[in-house]
C-alpha positions as CSV (number, residue, x, y, z in Angstrom):
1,X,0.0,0.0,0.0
2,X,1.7,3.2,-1.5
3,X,-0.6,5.8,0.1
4,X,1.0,9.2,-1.0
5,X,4.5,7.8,-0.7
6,X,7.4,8.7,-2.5
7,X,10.3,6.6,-3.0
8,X,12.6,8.6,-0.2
9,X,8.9,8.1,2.4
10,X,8.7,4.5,1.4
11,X,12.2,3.9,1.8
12,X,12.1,5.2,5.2
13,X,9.2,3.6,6.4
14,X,10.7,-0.4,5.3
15,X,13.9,0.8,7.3
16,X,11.3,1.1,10.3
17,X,10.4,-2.2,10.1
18,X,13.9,-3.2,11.2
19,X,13.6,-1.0,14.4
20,X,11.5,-3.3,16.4
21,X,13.9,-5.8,17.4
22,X,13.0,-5.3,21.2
23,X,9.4,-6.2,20.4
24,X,10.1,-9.1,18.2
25,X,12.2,-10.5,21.1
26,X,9.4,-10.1,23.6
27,X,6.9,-11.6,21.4
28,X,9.0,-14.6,20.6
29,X,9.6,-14.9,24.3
30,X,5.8,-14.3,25.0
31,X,4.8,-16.8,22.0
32,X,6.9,-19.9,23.6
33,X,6.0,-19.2,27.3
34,X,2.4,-19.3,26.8
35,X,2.1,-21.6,23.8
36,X,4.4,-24.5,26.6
37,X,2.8,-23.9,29.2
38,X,-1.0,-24.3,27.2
39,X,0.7,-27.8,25.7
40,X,1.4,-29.2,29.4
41,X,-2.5,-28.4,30.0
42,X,-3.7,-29.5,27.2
43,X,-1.9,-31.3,25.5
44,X,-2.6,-30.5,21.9
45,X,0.7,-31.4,19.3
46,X,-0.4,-28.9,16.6
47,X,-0.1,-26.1,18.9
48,X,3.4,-27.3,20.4
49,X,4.2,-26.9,16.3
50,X,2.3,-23.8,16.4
51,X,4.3,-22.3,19.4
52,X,8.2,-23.8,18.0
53,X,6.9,-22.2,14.6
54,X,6.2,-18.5,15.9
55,X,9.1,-19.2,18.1
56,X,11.3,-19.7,14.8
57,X,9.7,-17.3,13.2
58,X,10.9,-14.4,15.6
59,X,14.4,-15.5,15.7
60,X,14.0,-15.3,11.5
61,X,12.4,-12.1,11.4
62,X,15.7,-10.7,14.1
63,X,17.6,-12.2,11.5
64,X,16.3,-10.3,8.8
65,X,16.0,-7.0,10.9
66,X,20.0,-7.0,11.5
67,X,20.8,-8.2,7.7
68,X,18.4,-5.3,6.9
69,X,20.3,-2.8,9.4
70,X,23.8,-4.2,7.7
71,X,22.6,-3.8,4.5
72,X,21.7,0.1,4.7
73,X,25.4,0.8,6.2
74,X,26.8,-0.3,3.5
75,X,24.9,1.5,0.6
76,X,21.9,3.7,0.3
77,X,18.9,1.7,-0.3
78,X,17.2,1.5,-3.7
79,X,13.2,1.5,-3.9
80,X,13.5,-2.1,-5.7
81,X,16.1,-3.1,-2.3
82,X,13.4,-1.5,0.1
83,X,10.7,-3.7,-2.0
84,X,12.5,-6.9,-1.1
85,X,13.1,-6.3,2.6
86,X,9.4,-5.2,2.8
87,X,9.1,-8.7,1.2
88,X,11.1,-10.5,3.2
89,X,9.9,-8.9,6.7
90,X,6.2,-9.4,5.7
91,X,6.9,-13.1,5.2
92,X,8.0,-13.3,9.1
93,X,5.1,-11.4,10.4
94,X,2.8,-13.1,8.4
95,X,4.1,-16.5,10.3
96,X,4.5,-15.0,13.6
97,X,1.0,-13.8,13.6
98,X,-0.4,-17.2,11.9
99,X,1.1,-19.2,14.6
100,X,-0.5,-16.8,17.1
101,X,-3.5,-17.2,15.8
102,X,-2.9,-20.7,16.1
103,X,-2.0,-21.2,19.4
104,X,-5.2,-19.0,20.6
105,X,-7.6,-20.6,18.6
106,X,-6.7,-24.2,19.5
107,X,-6.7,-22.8,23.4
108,X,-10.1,-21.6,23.3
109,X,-11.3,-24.8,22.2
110,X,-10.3,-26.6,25.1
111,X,-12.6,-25.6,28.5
112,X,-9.5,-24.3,30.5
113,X,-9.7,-21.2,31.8
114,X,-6.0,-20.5,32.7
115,X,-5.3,-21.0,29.3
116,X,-7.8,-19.2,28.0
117,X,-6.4,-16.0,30.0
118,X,-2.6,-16.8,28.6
119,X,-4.2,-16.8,24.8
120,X,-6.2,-14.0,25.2
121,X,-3.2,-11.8,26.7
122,X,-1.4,-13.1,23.9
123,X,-3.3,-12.3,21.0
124,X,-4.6,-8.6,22.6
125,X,-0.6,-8.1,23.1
126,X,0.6,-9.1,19.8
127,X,-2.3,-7.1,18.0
128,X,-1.5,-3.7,20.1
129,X,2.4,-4.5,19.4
130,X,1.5,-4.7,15.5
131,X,-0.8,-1.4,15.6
132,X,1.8,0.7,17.4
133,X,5.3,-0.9,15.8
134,X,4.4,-2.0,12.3
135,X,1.6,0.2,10.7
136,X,4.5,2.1,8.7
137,X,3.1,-0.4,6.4
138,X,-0.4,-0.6,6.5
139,X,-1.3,-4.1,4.8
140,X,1.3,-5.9,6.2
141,X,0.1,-4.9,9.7
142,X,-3.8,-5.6,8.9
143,X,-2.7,-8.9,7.7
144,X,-1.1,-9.4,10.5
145,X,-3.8,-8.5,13.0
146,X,-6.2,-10.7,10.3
147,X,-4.2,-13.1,11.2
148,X,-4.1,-13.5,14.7
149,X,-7.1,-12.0,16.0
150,X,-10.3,-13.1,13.5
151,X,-10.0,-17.0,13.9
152,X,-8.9,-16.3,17.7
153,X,-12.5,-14.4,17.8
154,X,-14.3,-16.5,15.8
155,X,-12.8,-19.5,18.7
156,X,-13.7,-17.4,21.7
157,X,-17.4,-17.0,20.2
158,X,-18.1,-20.9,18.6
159,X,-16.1,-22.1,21.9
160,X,-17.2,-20.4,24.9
161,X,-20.2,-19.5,27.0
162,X,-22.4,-16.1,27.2
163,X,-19.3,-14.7,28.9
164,X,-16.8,-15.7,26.3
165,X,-19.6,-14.6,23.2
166,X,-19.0,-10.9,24.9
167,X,-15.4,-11.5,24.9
168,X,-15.6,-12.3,21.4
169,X,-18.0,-9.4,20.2
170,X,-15.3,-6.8,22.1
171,X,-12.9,-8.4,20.3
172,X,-14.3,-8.1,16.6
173,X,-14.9,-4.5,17.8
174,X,-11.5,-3.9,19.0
175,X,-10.1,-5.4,15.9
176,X,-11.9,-2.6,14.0
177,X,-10.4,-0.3,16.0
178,X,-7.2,-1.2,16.1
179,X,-7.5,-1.1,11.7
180,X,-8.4,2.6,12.5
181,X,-6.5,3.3,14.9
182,X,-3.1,1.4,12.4
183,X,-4.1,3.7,9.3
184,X,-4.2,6.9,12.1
185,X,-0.8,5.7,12.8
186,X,0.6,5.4,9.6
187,X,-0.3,8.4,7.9
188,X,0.4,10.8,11.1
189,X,3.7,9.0,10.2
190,X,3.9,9.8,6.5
191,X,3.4,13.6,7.3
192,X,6.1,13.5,9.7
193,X,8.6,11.7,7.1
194,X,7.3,13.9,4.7
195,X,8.4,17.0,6.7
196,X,11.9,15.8,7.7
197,X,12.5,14.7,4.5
198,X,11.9,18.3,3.4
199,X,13.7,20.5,5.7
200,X,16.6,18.2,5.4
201,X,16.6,18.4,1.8
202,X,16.4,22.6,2.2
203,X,19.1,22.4,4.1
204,X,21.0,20.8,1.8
205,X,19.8,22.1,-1.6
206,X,20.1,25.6,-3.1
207,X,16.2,26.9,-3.0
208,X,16.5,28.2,-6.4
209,X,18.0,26.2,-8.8
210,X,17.5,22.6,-6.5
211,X,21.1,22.2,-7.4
212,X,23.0,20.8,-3.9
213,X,24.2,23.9,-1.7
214,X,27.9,24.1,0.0
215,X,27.0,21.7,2.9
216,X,25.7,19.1,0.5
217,X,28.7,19.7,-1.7
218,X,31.3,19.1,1.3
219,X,29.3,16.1,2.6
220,X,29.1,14.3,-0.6
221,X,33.4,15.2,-0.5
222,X,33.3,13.6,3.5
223,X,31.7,10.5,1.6
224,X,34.3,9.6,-0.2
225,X,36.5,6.6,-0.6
226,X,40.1,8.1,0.3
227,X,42.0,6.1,-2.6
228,X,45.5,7.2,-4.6
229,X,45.1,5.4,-7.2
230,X,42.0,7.5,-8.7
231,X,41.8,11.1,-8.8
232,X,39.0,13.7,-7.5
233,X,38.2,16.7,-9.9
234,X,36.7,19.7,-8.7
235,X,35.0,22.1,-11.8
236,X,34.5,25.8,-10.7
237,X,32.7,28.0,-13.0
238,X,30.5,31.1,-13.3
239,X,29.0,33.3,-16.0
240,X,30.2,35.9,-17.8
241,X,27.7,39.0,-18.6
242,X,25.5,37.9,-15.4
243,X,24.9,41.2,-14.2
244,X,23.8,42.4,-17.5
245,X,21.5,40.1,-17.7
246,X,19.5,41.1,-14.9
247,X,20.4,44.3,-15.5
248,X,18.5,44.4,-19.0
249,X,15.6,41.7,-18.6
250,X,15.3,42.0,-15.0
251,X,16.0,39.4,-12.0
252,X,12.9,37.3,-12.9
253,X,14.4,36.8,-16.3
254,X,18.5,36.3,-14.3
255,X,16.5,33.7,-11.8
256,X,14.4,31.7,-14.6
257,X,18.1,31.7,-16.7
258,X,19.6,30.5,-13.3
259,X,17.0,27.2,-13.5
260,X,17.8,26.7,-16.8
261,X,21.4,26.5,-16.2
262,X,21.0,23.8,-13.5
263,X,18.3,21.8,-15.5
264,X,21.4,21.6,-18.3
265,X,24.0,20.9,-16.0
266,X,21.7,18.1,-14.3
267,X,21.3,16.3,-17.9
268,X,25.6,16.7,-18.3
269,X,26.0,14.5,-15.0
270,X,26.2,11.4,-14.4
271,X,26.7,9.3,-11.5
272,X,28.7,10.0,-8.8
273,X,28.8,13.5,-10.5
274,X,27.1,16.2,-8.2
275,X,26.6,20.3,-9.4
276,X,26.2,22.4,-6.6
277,X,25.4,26.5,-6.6
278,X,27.5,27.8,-4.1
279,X,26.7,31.8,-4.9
280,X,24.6,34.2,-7.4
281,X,26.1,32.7,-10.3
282,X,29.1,30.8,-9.2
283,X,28.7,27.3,-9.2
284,X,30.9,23.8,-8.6
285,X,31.2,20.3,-10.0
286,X,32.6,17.4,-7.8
287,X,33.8,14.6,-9.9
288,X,35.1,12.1,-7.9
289,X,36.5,8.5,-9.2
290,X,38.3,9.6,-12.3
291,X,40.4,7.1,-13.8
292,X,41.7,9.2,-16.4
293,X,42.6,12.9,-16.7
294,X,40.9,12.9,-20.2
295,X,37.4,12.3,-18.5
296,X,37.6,15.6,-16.6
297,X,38.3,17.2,-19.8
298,X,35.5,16.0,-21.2
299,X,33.1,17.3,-19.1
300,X,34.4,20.6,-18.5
301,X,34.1,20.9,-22.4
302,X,30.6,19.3,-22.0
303,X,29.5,21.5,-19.5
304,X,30.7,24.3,-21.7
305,X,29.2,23.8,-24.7
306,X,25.9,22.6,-23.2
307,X,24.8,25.7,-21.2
308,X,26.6,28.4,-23.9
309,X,23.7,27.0,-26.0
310,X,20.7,29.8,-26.2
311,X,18.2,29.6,-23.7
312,X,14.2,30.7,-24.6
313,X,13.3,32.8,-21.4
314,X,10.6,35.0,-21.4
315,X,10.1,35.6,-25.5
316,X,14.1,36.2,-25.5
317,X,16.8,34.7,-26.7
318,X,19.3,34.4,-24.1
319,X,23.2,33.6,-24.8
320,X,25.7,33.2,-21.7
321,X,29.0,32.1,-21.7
322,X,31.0,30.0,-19.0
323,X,34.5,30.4,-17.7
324,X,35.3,27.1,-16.0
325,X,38.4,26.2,-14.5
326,X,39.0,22.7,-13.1
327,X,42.1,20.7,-11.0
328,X,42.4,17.5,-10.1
329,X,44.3,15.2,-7.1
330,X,44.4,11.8,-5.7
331,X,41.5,11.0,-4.2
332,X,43.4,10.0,-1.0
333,X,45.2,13.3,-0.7
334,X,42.4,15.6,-2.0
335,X,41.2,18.8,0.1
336,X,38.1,19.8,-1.1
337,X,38.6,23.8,-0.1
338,X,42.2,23.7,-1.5
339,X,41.0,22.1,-4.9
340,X,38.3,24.9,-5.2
341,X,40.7,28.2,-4.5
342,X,43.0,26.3,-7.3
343,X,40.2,25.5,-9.7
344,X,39.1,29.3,-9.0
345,X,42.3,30.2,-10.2
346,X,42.0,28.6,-13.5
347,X,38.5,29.8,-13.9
348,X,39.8,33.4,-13.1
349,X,42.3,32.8,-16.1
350,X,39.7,31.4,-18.3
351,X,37.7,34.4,-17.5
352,X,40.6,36.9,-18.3
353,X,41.6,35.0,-21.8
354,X,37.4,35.7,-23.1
355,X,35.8,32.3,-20.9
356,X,36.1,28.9,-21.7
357,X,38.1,26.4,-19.7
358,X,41.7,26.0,-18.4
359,X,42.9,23.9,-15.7
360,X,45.1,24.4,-12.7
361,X,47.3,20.7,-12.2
362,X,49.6,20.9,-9.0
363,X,53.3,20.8,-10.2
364,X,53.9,17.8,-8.1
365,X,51.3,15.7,-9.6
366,X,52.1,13.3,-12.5
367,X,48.9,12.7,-14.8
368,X,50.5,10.1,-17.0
369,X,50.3,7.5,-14.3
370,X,46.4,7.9,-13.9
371,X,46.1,8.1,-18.5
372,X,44.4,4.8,-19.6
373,X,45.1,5.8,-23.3
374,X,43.9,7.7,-25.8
């Protein structure tokens, strides 16, 4: 169930579902003490299999929870990874709530009280336990609750006495409820995401252009892999005749051009490449992993060319140019603020020589080595 959920929402509400290891423990714990102790009274062998089964079952589903946890340390999450651990997860609760369906319903066919107590505690816990812990995803946990408390119910109300048919009719009523009270959950939960996810991407991303911002930029650097045997490229660039622009056509005209540039500079990238706008009109490429000098080239001659193309802004013709400098180090010995005052320079030189690019290579810094060939 995808109710307004984007991919970043839906990916944050599977990672929930590795968050309730606690619970899982207790209800594996809770699942085996009652489910043994009902066997010595009654005796019944299916729900001995019922109570090893949830019992299993838990340990599996902690299992998955920790691979799960492991699993987003190493990489981001993809929507088609989140699918599978939703997948996966759903297949343990599924079988823990089965089996606890199980081991209630056989109890209330047997005229014991004491275990009729022990099932009901069980079923009621589990069901509150699933509406608070697992409505992040909403048919999952009315499966779930399907699961375990409609045969239980329909047990307590074939099985038992006047007493037991009121038991029964609360619980149909406070399985409709807790469906209510799950959906309440979930979507008061969406809005939240929703709002972090938000605020954390403004801080992060230039308003504007949507292009990241300097903290993004130097984060994305923090992240990574500290190797010599691949270089980092930094790309600094702004535009030449800017002010003129705005100056002629006005600063709607200088902030729609602005959008524009950042929409072409998206479609030049390519993974792990990021742009980021770090002032009016002064803006950075991080291009980490380069196995050859040549690729940095490229882009910054990509980059170029793509946003010195016109631009159709407000019934005008719009022509800017670029001047771009770029630099380059090892990956392992690269300092992101060093590598942007350097590529400054170059851009600077660019700028003084009519735009375009140049490069600023450190003196000590042999490109051969890292040239794959031609």
């Amino acid at each position: 169930m995808r109710y307004r959920e984007t991919d970043e929402v839906f990916k944050t509400l599977v990672s929930e579902l590795h968050s309730t290891l606690t619970p899982t423990t207790i209800m594996g714990i809770t699942i085996l003490a009652v489910g043994l102790f009902a066997h010595q009274s009654l005796g019944n062998t299916p729900l001995l299999i019922a109570t090893i089964g949830g019992a299993i079952a838990s340990l599996g589903k902690i299992a998955v929870s920790l691979a799960h946890r492991r699993a987003d340390a190493r990489k981001r999450s993809t929507v088609a990874d989140a699918a599978y651990w939703e997948k996966v997860q759903g297949f343990f609760i599924f079988l823990i709530a089965a089996c606890v369906g199980m081991i209630a319903t056989i109890a209330f066919s047997y005229p014991d009280l004491a275990v009729h107590m022990l099932a009901a505690v069980l079923t009621f816990g589990y069901c509150a336990g699933v509406t608070v812990r697992i409505s992040v995803r909403p048919m999952i946990a009315a499966t779930a609750i399907l699961l375990a408390a409609l045969p239980t119910s329909v047990a307590i109300i074939v099985f038992g006495d006047t007493a037991h048919w009121i038991m029964g009719l609360l619980a149909v009523i406070f399985l409709v409820a807790a469906m209510q009270s799950m959906l309440h959950v979930y979507r008061t939960t969406i809005r939240q995401i929703r709002l972090f996810l938000d605020m954390e991407h403004q801080a992060r991303h230039d308003p504007l252009t949507g292009l990241c911002n300097r903290t993004a930029l130097s984060e994305a650097y923090m992240n990574l892999d500290a190797a010599d045997d691949v270089l980092t490229c930094v790309h600094c660039f702004d535009l030449d005749g800017f002010k003129h622009i705005n100056d002629r056509f006005g600063h709607a005209v200088g902030d729609a051009l602005l959008v524009a540039i950042a929409g072409r500079l998206r479609e030049s990238l390519v993974q792990p490449d990021i742009a980021a706008r770090i002032g009016g009109d002064e803006f950075v490429i991080l291009q980490p992993d380069v196995r050859d000098p040549g690729h940095a080239d490229a882009l910054a001659h990509r980059v170029a060319k793509s946003l010195g193309a016109p631009y159709q802004i407000a019934g005008e013709e719009i022509t800017i140019g670029i001047s771009l400098g770029y630099t380059m180090a090892p990956s392992g010995s690269a300092d992101l603020e060093q590598m942007m005052a350097t590529a400054d320079t170059a851009s600077y030189r660019a700028k003084r020589n009519g735009g375009g690019v140049d490069r600023e290579i450190p003196t000590t810094l042999d490109l051969g080595k890292f040239s794959v060939g031609v």
